[in-house]
C-alpha positions in Angstrom: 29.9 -96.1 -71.5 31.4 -93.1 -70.4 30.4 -89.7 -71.9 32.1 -86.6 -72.1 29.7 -83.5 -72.0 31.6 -80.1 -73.4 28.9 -78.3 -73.7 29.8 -75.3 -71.2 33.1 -74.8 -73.5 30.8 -73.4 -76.3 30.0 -69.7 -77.1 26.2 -70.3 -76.2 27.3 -71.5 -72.5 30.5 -69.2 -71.5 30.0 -65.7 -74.3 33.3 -64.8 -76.5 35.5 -66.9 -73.7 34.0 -70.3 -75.7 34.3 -72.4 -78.6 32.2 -71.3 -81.7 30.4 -74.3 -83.4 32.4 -72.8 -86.3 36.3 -73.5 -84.6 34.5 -77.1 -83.8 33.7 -77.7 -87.1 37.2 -76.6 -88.6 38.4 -79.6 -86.7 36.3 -82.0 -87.5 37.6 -81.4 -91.2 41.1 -82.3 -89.8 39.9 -85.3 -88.0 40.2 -88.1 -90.7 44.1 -86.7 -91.9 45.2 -86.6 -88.3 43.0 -90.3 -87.4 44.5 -91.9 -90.3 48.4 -90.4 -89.4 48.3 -91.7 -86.1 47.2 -95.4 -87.4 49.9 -95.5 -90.2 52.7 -94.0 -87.4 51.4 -97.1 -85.8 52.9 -100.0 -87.9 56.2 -97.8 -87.2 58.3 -100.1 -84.8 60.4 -96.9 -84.1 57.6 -94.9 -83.0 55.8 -96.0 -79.1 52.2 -96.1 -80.3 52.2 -100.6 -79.4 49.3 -99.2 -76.5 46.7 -98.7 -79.3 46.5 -102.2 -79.9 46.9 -103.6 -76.4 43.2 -104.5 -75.9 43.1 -106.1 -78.9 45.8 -108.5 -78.9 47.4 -108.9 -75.5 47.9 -112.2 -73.9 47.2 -112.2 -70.1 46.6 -115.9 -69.3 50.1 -116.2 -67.5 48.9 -113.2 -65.6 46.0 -114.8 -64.3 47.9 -118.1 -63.7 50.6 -115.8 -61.7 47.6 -114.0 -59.7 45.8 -117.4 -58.9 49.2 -118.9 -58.0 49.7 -116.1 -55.4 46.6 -116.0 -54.2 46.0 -117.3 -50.5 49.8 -118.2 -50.3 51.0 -114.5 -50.0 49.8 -111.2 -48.0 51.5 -108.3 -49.7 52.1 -107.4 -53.7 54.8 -104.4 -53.8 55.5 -102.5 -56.9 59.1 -100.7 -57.5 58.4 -98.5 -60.0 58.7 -95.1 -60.9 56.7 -92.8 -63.3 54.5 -94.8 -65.4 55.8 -97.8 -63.9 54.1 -96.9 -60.7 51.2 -94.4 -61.2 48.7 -96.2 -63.2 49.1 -99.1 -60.7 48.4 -96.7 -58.2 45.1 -95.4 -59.8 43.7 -98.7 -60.9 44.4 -99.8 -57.2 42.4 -96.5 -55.7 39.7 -96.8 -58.4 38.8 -100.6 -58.0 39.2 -101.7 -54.6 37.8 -100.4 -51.3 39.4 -97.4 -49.6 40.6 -99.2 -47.0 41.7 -102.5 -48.8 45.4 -103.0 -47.1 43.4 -102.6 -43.5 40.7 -105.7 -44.3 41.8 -109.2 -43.3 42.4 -112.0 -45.6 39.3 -113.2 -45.5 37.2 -109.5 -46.7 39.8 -109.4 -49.3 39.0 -113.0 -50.2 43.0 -114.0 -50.3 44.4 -111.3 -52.7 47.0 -109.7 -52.3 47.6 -106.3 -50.2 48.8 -103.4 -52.6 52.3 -100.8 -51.6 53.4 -98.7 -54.7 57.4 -97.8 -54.0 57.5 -95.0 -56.1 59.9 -92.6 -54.1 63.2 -92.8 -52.3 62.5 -90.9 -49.5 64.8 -92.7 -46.9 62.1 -92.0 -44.2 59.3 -93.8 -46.2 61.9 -96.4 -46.3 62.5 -96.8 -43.6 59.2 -97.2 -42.7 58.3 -99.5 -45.0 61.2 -102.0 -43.8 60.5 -101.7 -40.3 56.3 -102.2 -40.4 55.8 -105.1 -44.0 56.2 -108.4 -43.1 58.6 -109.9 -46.1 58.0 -113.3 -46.0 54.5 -112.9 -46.9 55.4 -110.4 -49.7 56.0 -110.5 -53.7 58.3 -107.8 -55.3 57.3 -106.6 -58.7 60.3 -104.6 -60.4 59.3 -102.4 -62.9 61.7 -100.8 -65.3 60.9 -100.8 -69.1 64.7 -99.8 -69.7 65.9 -102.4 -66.9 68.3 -99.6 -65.3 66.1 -96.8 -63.9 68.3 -95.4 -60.9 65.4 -95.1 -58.2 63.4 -98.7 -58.8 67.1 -100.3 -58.8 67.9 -98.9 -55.5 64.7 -99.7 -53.8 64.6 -103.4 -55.2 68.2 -103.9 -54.0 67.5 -102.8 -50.2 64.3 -105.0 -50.4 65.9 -108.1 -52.1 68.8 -107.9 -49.1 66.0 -107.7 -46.8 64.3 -110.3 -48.2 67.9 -112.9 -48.6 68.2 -112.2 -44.8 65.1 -113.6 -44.0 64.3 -116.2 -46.9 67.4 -117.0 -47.8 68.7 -116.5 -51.6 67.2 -119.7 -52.9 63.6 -119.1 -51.7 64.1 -114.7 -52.7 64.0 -115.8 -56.2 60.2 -117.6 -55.4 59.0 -113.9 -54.2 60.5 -112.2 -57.0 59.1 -110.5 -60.6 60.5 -108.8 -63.0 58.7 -106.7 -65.7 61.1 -105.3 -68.4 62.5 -105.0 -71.9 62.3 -108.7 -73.8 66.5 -108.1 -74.6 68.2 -105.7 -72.9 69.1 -103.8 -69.6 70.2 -105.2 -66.0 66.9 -106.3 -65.1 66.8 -108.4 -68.1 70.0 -109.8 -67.4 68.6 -110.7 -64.2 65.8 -112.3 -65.2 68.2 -114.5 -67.6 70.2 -115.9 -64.5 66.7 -116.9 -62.8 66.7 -114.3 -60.2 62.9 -114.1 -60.3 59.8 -116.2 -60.1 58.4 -114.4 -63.3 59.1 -111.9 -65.5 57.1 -110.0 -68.3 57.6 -108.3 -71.4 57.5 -104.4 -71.1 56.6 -103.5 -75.2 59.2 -101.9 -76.9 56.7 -99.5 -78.8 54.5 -99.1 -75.6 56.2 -95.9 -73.7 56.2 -96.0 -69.7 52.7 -93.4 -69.3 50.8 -95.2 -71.9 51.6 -99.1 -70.3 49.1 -99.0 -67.5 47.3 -101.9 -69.7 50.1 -103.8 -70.2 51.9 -106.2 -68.2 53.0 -103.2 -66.2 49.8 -102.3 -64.5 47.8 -105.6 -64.9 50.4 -108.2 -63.3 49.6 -106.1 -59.9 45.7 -105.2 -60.2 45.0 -108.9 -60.8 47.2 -110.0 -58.4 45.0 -107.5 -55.9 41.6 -109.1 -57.5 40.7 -106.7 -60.4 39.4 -108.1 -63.6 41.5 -107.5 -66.0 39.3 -108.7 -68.6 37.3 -106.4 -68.2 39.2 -103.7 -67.6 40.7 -104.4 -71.5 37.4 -105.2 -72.4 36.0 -101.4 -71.1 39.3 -100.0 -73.5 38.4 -102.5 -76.3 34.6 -100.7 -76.2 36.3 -97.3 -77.0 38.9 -97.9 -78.8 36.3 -98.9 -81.5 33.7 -96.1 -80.3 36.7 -93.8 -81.6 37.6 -95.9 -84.6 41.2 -97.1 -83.9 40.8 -100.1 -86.3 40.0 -98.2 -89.5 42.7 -96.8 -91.3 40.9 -94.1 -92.7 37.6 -92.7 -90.9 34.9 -91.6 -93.4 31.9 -91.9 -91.5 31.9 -88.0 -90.6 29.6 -89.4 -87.2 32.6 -90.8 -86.0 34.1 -87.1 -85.9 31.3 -86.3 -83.6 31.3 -89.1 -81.5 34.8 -89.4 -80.5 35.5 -88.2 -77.2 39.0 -88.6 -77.3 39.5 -86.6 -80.4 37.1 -84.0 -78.8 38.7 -83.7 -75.3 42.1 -82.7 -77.5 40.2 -80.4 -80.1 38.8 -78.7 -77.1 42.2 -78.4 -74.9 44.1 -77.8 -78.2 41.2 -74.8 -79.3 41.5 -73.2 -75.7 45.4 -73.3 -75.6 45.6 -71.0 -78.5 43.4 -68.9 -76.5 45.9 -68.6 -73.7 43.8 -70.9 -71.9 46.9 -73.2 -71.5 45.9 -74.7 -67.7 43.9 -77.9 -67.5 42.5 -78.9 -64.3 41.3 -82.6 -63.7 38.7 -82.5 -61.0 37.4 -85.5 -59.7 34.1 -85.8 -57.7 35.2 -89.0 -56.5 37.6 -90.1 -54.1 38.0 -93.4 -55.6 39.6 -91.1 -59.5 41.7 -88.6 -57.5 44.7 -90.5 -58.5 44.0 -90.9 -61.7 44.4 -87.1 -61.9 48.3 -87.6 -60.9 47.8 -90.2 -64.0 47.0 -88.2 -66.2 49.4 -85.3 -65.0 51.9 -87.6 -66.2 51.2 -88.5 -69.4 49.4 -84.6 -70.7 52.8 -82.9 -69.2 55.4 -85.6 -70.2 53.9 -86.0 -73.7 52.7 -82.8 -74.9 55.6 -80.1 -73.3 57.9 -80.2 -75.6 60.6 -77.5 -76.5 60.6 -78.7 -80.2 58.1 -79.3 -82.9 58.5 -82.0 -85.5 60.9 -80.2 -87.8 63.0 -79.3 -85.0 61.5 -75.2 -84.9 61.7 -73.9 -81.1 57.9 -73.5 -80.2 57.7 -74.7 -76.5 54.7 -75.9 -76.2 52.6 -77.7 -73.7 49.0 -77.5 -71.5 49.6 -77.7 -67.7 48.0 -79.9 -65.6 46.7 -79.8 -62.4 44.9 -81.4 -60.0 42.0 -80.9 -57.7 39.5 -82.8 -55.9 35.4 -82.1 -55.3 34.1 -81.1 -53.2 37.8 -80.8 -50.8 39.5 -78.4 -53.0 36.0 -76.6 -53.6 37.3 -75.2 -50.0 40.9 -74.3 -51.8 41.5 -73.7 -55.3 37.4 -72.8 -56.6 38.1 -69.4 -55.2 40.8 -68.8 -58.1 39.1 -71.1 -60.5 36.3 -68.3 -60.5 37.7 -65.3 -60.1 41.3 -65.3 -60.5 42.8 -65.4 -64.3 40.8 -66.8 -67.0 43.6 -69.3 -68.2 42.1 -72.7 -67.4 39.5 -75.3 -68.6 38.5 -77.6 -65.7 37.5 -81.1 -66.4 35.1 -82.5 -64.1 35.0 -86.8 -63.3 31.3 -87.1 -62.7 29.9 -90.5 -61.1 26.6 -91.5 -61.4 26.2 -94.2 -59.1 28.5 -95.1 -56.3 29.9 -98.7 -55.8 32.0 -100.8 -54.0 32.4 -103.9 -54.7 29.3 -103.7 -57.5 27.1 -102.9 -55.1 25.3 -99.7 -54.9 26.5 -97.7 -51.5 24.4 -94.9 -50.5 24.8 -93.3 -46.7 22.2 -91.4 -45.1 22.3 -88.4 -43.0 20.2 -89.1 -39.5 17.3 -87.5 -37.8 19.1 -86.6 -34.5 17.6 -86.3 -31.2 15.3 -83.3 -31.1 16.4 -82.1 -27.5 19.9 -81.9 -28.6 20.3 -80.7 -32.1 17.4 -78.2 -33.6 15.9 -79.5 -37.3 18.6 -79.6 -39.7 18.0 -79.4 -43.5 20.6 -81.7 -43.9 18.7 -84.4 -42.2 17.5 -87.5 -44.2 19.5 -86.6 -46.6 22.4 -88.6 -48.2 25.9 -87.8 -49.1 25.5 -88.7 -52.5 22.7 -86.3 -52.4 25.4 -83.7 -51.3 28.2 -84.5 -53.0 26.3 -84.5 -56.4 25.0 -81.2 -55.3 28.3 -79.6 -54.7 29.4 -81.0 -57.9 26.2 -79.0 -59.9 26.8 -76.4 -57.6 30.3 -75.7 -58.5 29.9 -76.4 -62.4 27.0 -73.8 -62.5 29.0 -71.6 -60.7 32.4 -71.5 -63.0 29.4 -71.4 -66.0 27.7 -68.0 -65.1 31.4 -66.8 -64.5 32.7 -67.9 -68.6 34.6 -70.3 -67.5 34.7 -73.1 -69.7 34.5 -76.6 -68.2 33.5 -80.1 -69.3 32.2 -83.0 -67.8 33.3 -86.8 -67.7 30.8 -88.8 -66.7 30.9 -92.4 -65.2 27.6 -94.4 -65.2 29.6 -96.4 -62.1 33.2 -96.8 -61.3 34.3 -100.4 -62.6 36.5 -102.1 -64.7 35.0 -101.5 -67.8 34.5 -98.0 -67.3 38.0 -97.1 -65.9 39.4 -99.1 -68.8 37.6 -96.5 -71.4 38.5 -93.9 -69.6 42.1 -95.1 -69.5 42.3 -95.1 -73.2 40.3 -92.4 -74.3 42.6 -90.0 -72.4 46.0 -91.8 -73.9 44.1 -91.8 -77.7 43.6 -87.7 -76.5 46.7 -87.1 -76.4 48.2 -88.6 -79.3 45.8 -86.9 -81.2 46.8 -83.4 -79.1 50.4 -84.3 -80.0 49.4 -83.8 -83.7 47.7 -81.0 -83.8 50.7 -79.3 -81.2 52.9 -80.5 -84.6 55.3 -82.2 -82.0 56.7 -85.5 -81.0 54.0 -87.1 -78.1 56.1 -89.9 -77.4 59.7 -89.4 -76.2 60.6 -86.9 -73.0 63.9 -85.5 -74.0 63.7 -82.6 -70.9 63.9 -85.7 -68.2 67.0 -87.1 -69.7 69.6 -84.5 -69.0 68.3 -83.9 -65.2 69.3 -87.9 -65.1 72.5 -87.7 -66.6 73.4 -84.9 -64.0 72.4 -87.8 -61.1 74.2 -90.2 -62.8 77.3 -88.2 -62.4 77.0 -87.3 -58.7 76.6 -91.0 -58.3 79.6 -91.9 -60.2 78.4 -94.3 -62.5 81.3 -94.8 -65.6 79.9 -92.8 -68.9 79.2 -89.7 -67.0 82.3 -88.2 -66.2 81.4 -85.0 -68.9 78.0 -84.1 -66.9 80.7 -83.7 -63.2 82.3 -81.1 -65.0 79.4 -79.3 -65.7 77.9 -79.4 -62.5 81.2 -78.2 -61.2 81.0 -75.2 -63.1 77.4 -74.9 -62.1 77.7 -74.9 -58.3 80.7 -72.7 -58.8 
C-alpha cells in the first residue's frame, strides 16, 4: 500500500517550527469521537458522505458492458464536464495510461478508446477541438450531477449539432451518454426522451469532488482500458486500513495507522500555526494532475466563511501545486527561504511503470573525442530524479520546514485508488476538526447566479440589478 511518512513535521526533524509528539497525541484522543461522527453523518441522506461507501457496494457491470461495447467500434471518448465532473477523469487518465496515449494507434492502445476532457469554454480551444476530432468515431459523455451546469450544457450542445450534421439525429443518440441525477434536471429529462445511448446515476449523497469513483470518473477510465476493479479494490484496501466500517474505533492502533486521519491532524496542527499553505509536489509526471485534484476538493471543501453554528471564522488551507524536479527550478527557491507558511507534501514513487512493466532509461557513455567524462554517464533518470527528490526533501529539512512524504510502491490502479480515498477520508476528517460544513460550496453559487443573469436565463432578473449597480 501506500505510506505516508510525516516524520520531518515533528519537533526532532524541523526544531520549534514542528509537531511535538505531545500536540500528536492530543489528537489521537479526538480520533474515535470525530471517526465515529463522520460514520453516523453518513446514514444522513441529507448530508453528501454516499463516496465512503462506493467501494463497497457499487455496481459497475453495465460499465464494463458499456466499455466492451465501445471498444474497437469507436476512436475517441470525450468528457463534458466541469469541476469534479472533469478533473478526476483527468488525473486517472494521466496516472494510468502512457503519456502519449491519444498519439498511439489503435492497435498500441489495443482498441480503447482515445481520452479529451472539455472542461473549459475557451472559444479557441473550441474551436480547435471541432476543426481537428473526427466525430463519427467519437462518444460524448455529459457530466452534470445537477443536469443544468451552464458550461458542460453549452459545450454538449455545440458538439451534439456537430455531431446531427454528420450522423444524423437518429444515429447522435448511439454516440451519446449521460451521467446525472436519477430524477431531476435537463439532462435527466433528456435522458427520459432517449437522447442517449446510456446514462448513469450521479449519487445524490456523493458531491461533485468526491465522485471520481463513481460512475463519473469510471464510465471514461474503463472505457480508455483502466481496471476499475482494481482501482475500487486499491480504495476498498484503505478504506478498511482506516476503519470506515466500524462505527466506533477502539483499537487505539488504528489512531496510529490511519493516514488519512494523520495527513488532516497534521495540516489541521500546522494551520493553527499560521502554516495555512499546502503544497502537493509530485515527483512524477504521471500524479501532477492529481495535484489540480486535490486543489479542488482541499479548497472547495474546507474554505468556508462559516462554521457549523453559523459563527464567521473563514477558514481554509490553500493549496497549491508544484511539480519535481521542474518547479525545483521555480518555486523551491521560496519554499526555502521565503515565509515559513507552508507544509509541502511530496508524491514519492518507488518504481516506475507503464504498462506494469518496470521502465528504467539509462544515461549513455558518449563518444570520448566529443564530450569529456561525464558523471552523469551510466547513470539513469530514475537514479536522478530520485536524487533530486532526496535532494530537495533534505534541503527544506535542515531549513525547518516541515514536509511529508507520500509514497507509491508503483503507480497502478490499486495504488491510485488508496490514494484517491485516503485524501477524500482526509478531508472529511479536516472538515471536523475546522468545526465547519466539508460538503456544500456556498462561495461558488452567487458568482453563478451573477452569470446566470448576464445570460438571461428567467429567475435571475434580481442578480441584473445588482450587477448594474456594481459596474456603475
Amino acid at each position: 500500500m501506500i505510506k505516508l511518512d510525516y516524520e520531518n513535521c515533528m519537533t526532532k526533524k524541523i526544531g520549534k517550527e514542528g509537531i511535538s509528539i505531545r500536540e500528536l497525541e492530543n489528537y489521537y484522543k479526538k480520533f474515535s469521537k470525530i471517526h465515529s461522527t463522520i460514520i453516523k453523518k453518513s446514514q444522513d441522506k441529507d448530508i453528501p458522505l454516499g463516496w465512503l461507501y462506493l467501494p463497497f457496494n457499487q455496481h459497475i457491470d453495465k460499465i464494463l458492458d458499456l466499455a466492451k461495447s465501445l471498444r474497437w467500434k469507436y476512436d475517441n471518448f470525450v468528457v463534458v464536464g466541469i469541476g469534479g465532473s472533469a478533473l478526476g477523469n483527468i488525473a486517472l487518465q494521466t496516472a494510468l495510461k502512457d503519456k502519449n496515449w491519444n498519439n498511439l494507434t489503435t492497435k498500441h492502445r489495443a482498441g480503447w478508446l482515445r481520452l479529451f476532457v472539455l472542461d473549459n469554454v475557451d472559444p479557441t480551444t473550441m474551436k480547435s477541438f471541432l476543426e481537428n476530432i473526427d466525430i463519427k468515431r467519437t462518444i460524448i459523455n455529459v457530466i452534470s450531477k445537477a443536469g443544468n451546469t451552464v458550461e458542460s450544457l453549452a459545450t454538449f450542445f455545440i458538439l451534439y449539432d456537430k455531431l446531427v450534421k454528420n450522423v444524423g439525429k437518429k444515429n447522435a443518440n448511439k454516440q451519446i451518454i449521460i451521467s446525472t441525477d436519477r430524477e431531476k434536471g435537463y439532462l435527466r429529462e433528456l435522458a427520459n426522451k432517449g437522447l442517449c445511448r446510456e446514462s448513469f446515476v450521479v449519487p445524490s449523497n456523493v458531491g461533485g469532488r468526491f465522485s471520481v469513483l463513481s460512475s463519473v470518473g469510471l464510465v471514461s477510465a474503463a472505457c480508455t482500458g483502466v481496471d476499475i476493479k482494481e482501482l475500487l479494490s486499491g480504495a476498498k484496501n484503505m478504506a478498511m486500513k482506516c476503519g470506515v466500517k466500524e462505527d466506533i474505533v477502539e483499537n487505539h492502533k488504528i489512531k496510529h495507522i490511519n493516514p488519512a486521519y494523520i495527513f488532516a491532524t497534521i495540516n489541521h496542527i500546522f494551520y493553527k500555526k499560521e502554516k495555512k499553505l499546502c503544497v502537493m509536489m509530485p515527483y512524477s509526471d504521471q500524479l501532477y494532475s492529481f495535484s489540480d485534484w486535490f486543489r479542488q476538493l482541499w479548497a472547495e471543501s474546507l474554505g468556508k466563511a462559516k462554521d457549523v453554528n453559523g459563527k464567521i471564522i473563514n477558514v481554509g488551507p490553500t493549496p497549491i501545486k508544484a511539480l519535481g524536479v521542474t518547479d525545483q527550478h521555480s518555486q523551491i527557491q521560496l519554499y526555502r527561504e521565503g515565509p515559513n507558511d507552508k507544509i509541502i507534501v511530496f508524491l514519492s514513487v518507488d518504481k516506475h511503470t507503464v504498462n506494469g512493466k518496470s521502465v528504467e532509461i539509462k544515461i549513455p557513455h558518449l563518444d570520448k573525442k566529443l564530450f569529456a567524462d561525464h558523471y552523469l554517464f551510466g547513470l539513469t533518470l530514475n537514479k536522478l530524479i530520485k536524487s533530486e527528490e532526496h535532494g530537495t526533501r533534505v534541503s527544506l529539512t535542515q531549513a525547518n520546514r516541515p514536509n511529508m512524504t507520500i509514497s507509491f510502491p508503483q503507480i497502478n490502479e490499486n495504488t491510485v485508488g488508496e490514494f484517491i480515498y485516503m485524501l477524500e477520508l482526509a478531508t472529511a476528517y479536516a472538515g471536523e476538526m475546522f468545526n465547519i460544513n466539508a460538503f456544500d460550496q456556498p462561495g461558488v453559487e452567487l458568482g453563478k447566479n451573477y452569470t446566470y443573469a448576464l445570460l438571461g436565463r428567467k429567475g435571475f432578473e434580481k442578480y441584473l440589478k445588482e450587477l448594474k449597480i456594481c459596474f456603475k
